[in-house]
Each structure stands twice: as C-alpha cells, then as structure tokens.
C-alpha positions in Angstrom: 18.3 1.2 -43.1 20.3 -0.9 -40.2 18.0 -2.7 -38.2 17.2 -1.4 -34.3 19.3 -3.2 -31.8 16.4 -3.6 -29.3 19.1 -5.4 -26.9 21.1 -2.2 -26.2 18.3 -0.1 -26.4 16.5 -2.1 -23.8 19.6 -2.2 -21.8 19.4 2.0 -22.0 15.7 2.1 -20.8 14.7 -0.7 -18.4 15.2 0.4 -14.7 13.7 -0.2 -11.8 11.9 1.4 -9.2 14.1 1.4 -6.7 16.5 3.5 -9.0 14.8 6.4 -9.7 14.1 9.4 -7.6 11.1 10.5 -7.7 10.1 14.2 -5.9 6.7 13.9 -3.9 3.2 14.8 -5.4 0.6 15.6 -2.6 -2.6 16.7 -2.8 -4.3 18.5 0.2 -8.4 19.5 -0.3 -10.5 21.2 2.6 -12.8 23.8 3.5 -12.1 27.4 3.5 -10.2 28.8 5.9 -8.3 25.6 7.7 -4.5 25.9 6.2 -4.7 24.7 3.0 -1.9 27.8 2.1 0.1 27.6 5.3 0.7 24.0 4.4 1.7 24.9 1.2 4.3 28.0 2.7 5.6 25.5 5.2 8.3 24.2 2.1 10.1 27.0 3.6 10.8 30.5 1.9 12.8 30.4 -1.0 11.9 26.4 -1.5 9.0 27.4 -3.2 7.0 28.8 -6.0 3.3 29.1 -5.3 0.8 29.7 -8.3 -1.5 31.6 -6.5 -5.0 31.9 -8.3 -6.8 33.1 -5.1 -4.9 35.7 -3.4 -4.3 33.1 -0.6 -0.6 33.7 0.3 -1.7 37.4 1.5 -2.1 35.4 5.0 1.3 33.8 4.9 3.6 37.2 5.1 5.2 36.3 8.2 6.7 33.1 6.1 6.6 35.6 3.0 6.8 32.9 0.2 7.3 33.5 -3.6 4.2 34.2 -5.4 3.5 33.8 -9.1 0.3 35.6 -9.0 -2.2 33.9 -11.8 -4.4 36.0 -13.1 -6.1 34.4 -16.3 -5.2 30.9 -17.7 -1.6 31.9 -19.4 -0.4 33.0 -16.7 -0.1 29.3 -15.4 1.5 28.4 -18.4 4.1 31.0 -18.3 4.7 30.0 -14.3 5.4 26.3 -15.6 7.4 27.3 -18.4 9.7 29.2 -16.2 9.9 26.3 -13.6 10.9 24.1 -16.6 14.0 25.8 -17.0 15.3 25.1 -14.5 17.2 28.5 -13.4 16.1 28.9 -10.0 16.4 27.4 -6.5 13.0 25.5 -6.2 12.3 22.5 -4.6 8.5 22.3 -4.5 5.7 23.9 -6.7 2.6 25.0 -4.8 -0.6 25.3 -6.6 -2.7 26.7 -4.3 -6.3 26.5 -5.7 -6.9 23.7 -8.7 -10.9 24.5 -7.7 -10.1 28.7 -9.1 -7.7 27.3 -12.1 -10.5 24.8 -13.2 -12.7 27.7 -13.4 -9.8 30.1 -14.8 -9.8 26.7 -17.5 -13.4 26.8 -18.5 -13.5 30.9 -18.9 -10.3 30.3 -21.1 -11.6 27.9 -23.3 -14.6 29.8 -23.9 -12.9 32.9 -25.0 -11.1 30.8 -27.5 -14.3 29.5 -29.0 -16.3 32.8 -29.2 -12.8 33.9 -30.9 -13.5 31.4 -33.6 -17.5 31.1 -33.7 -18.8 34.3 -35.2 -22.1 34.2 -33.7 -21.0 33.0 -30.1 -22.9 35.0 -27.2 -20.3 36.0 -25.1 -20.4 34.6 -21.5 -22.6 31.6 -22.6 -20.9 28.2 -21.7 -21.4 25.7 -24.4 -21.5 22.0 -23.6 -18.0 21.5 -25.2 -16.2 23.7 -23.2 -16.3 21.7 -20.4 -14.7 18.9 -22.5 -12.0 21.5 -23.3 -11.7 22.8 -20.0 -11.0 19.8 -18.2 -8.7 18.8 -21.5 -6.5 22.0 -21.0 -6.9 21.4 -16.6 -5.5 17.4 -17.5 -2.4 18.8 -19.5 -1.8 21.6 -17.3 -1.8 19.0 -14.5 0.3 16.7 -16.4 3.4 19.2 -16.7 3.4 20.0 -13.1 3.9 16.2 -12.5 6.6 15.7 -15.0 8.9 18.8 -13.1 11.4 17.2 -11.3 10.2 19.0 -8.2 7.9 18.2 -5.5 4.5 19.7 -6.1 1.9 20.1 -3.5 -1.7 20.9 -4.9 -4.6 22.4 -3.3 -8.3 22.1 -3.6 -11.9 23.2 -1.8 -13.7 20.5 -0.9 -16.9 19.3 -2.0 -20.0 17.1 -0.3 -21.3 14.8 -2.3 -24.2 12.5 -1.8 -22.4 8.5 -1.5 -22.8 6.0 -4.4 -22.4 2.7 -3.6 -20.0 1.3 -6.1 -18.6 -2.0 -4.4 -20.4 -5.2 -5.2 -19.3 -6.9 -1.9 -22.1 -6.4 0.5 -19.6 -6.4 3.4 -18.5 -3.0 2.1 -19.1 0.0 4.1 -21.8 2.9 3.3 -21.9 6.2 3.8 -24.6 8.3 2.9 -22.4 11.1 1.8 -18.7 11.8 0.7 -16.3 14.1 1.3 -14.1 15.1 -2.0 -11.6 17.9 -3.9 -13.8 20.4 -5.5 -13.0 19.1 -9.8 -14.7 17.9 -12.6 -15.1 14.1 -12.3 -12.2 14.0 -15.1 -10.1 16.5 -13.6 -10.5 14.7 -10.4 -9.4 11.5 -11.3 -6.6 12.9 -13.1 -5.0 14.8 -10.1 -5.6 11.5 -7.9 -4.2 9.0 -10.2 -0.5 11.5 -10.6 -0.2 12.6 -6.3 1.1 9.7 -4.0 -0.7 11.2 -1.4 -4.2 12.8 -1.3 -5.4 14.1 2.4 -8.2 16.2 3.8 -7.4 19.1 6.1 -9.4 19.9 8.9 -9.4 21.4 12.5 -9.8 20.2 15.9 -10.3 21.2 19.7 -7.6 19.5 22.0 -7.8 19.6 25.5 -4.6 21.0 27.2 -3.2 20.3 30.9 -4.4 23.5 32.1 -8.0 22.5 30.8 -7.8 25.0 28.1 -8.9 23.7 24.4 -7.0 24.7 21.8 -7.5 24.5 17.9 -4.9 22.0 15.9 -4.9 21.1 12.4 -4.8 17.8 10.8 -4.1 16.1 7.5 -6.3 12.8 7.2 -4.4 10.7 4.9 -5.6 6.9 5.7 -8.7 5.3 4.6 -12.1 5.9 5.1 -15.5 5.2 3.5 -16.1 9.3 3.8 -12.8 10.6 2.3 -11.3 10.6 -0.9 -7.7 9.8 1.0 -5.2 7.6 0.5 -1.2 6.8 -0.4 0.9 4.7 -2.5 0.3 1.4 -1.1 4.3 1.0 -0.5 4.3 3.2 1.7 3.3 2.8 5.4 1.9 6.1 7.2 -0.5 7.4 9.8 -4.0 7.7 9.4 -3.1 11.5 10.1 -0.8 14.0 10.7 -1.3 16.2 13.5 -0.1 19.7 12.6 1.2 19.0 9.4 4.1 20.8 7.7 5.6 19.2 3.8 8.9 18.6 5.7 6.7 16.6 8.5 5.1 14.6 5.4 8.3 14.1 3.3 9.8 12.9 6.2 7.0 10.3 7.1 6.8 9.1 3.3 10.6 8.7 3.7 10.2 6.7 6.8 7.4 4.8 5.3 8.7 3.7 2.7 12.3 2.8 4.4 9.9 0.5 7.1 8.1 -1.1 4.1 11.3 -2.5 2.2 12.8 -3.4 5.7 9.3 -5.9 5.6 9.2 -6.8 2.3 12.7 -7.8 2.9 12.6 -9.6 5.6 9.2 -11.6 4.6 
C-alpha cells in the first residue's frame, strides 16, 4: 500500500480564512408580534425559501415570499434536502420558528419510540426523548449551516432568572436575562454556528411634527441582559434601526472591510 503523501495533501487542504466565502448565519429571537418574519421576507422574493412551522408568512403577502410549509418533523428534512441540490435560485434559507421545530423535534422523537416500545402510553414524554429531540434539533441545525447559502433563523424569546457565572467581581449583574426560546443544548448549538445573534424589539420615536411613531430594532452588541453578539472580526453597531438582511449583510460587509483596514495598519 504506497504511503500517504501528507505534503501534497496538506498543500490540497490548508487555506485560510481570508479565502473562503462564507454566506452569513444570523439568528434573530423576540417576542411575538415584533417582525421576526418580515425580517426574514426582507431577502427579497424569490431570494428565499422560508421553512415556515408557524404559519407566520400569512402576514408577509405584500412581499409574498416562498413558503415550504412544515407540517411535522420530515417535512424539514425534505425542505433541506431540496435546498441541497442545489436547482433553484436561493440565496438565503429562512427558518422562521426554531422554538415550533424544537417542539415539532420532541413530538417526532416520541412517535418513533412508542413505534418501537410496545407498552409506550402514547402522548407521554419520556426523559430520553428530550436527549433525542435536541439530538435530531443539533443535526437538523447542522445541515442548514453547512448549505452554501445564507440562513437567517428565528426564535421566541424567553426570560430567564440571571446566574452569575463570571468569577471577576467587576462583572455586571442582572437579575434576569433575556434569551432564544431552546433547550440549553439546542441553544448553544444555534449560537456557536450564527455570526450574529440579535434581539428584536420595538420602539416609540419622536417625529418633527411631535408625533411618535413605532420603529423596530435589531440589538446586536453586548449587554449583561441579552444573549447578543458577533464574530469578534467584525465591527458593527450596537443596533440596527429598521433592519432589513440586505441592511445587515451590508454592515457585516463593511465591518469586516474596517476591521482588516485596522488590523492592517496596526
């Protein structure tokens, strides 16, 4: 058996970041009701494919996206294996509800074990199928990121009661936090794959007239309260006042041109 030329392969694989294009992952979490879809729909009609778990997109028909309507677990696995083919147009992937398809992940697995356990009482959640939901939510996750497409994923948002997890006692507490609606596996999963993670919310502005009027924001920067954040070579706003993808693409663009420029010139 000839021996492995582990110069030429080496040659073939090492590359570095600079080189490779890489489409944008973002995940966007919120209340209900404060644009979580319209983000998602502003990729522009025909850019898109949006798993829809929810029935969101009925809002969105003056943009009228594509829908893949998911109905039971399968159905997202049949959306990704189209996507993976490639034959289309799309440039992004919305998944518009990874709080409903976590849920959709837990009734799946349990179907599949009361196939397979005789004496299973239907409906009854078993400790392990949590473990297999969030196993089956971590894969599904997992081929989204490895599309060459941009993805944008949506979740609820939860309120959770603030641990303090930093040893330095200069660190700031907050008695609660605000987070995306998963499993603390599936959570850490989806942040660890997006470059950006942001909180949507809504605002009053005061116009010249002395009018208020409501705008949305994406908070993207740091803050003791908010699971947010970026890539740290990037270089962005804290948030984005009405945001759009293009408007976010744009500023991760931007971000990361300014941040070469410095590390550059340093």
């Amino acid at each position: 058996m000839p021996e492995k030329d582990y110069v030429a392969l080496a040659k073939q694989r090492i590359t570095r970041p600079s080189q490779m294009e890489k489409k944008p992952k973002i995940l966007v979490y919120a209340r209900n009701k404060k644009g979580k879809t319209t983000l998602t729909a502003s990729a522009g009609r025909g850019k898109i494919l949006i798993l829809d778990p929810e029935q969101g997109t009925s809002e969105t028909k003056k943009v009228d996206p594509d829908v893949w309507p998911i109905r039971k677990w399968e159905d997202a696995a049949d959306a990704i294996g189209f996507l993976a083919t490639g034959k289309h147009d799309y440039e992004w992937v919305g998944v518009d509800g990874l709080t409903r398809f976590n849920a959709m992940a837990l009734d799946y697995t349990m179907k599949v074990r009361e196939a397979r356990q005789i004496d299973a009482q239907p409906g009854m959640v078993a400790q392990k199928d949590w473990g297999q939901a969030g196993k089956v939510m971590q894969t599904m996750m997992v081929n989204l990121y490895n599309l060459p497409y941009g993805v944008i994923y949506t979740a609820q948002e939860r309120v959770m009661e603030s641990i303090a997890s930093e040893a330095d006692e200069d660190s700031e507490e907050v008695p609660m936090a605000f987070v995306a609606d998963l499993p603390k596996g599936s959570r850490s999963m989806i942040y660890s794959l997006v470059d950006v993670i942001g909180r949507l919310y809504v605002v009053s502005v005061d116009k010249p007239d002395g009018t208020k009027v409501k705008e949305r924001r994406l908070w993207i920067g740091e803050n003791p309260m908010y699971d947010t954040g970026y890539r740290s070579d990037f270089e962005l706003p804290d948030y984005i006042r009405r945001p759009t993808l293009p408007k976010i693409v744009q500023l991760m663009q931007t971000g990361h041109i300014a941040t070469r420029r410095s590390s550059s010139s340093s």
